[in-house]
C-alpha positions in Angstrom: -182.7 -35.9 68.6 -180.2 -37.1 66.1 -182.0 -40.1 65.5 -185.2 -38.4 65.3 -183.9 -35.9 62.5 -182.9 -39.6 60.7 -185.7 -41.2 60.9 -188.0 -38.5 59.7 -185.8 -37.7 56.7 -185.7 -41.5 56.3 -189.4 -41.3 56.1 -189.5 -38.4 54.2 -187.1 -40.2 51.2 -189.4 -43.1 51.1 -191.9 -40.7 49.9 -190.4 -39.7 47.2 -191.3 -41.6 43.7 -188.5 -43.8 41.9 -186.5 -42.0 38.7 -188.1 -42.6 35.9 -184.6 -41.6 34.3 -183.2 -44.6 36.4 -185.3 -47.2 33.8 -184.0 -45.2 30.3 -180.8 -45.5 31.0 -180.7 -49.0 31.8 -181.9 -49.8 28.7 -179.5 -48.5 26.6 -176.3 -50.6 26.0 -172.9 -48.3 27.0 -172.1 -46.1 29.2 -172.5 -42.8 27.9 -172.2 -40.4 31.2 -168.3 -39.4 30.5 -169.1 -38.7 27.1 -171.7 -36.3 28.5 -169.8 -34.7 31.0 -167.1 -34.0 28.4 -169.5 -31.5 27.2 -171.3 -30.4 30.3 -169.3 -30.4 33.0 -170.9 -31.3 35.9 -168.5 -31.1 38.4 -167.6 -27.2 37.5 -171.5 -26.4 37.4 -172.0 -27.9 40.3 -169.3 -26.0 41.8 -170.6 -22.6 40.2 -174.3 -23.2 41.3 -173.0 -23.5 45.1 -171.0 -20.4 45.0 -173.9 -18.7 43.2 -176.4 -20.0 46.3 -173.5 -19.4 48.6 -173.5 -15.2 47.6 -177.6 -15.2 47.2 -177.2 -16.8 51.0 -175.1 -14.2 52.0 -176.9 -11.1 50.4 -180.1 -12.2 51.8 -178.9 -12.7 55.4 -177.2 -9.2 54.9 -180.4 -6.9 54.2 -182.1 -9.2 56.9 -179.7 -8.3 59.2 -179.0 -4.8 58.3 -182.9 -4.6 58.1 -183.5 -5.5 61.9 -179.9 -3.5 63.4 -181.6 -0.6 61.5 -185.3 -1.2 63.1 -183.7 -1.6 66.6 -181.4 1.8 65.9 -184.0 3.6 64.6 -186.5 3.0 67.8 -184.2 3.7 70.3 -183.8 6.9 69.0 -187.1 7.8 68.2 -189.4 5.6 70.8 
């Protein structure tokens, strides 16, 4: 199953077109990516942008669940 899972996403990659952002940054002639992240900060918005998926995650699973325990509730005590 495991291997399945693989091979599709595998499959699935290779569909997916090259970076053009790949080629543009080859061409230039340093390395500019520390300088860059000296002013955005990727790590910390990465870090931010999975706690801010984390709480949406958690909200949404919340009123789904509250949703059905209310629809079960709610018929059993009035057929």
């Amino acid at each position: 199953m495991i291997a399945l899972v693989k091979t599709l996403l595998s499959f699935l990659y290779a569909m997916l077109p090259n970076s053009p952002i790949r080629e543009l940054v080859g061409k230039f002639d340093f390395d500019f990516l520390h300088y860059l992240n000296w002013i955005v900060p990727f790590d910390i918005a990465a870090n931010i942008t999975r706690a801010w998926l984390s709480c949406i995650l958690l909200y949404y699973s919340f009123n789904i669940s509250k949703k059905v325990i209310f629809d079960v509730v709610l018929k059993k005590l009035f057929g």
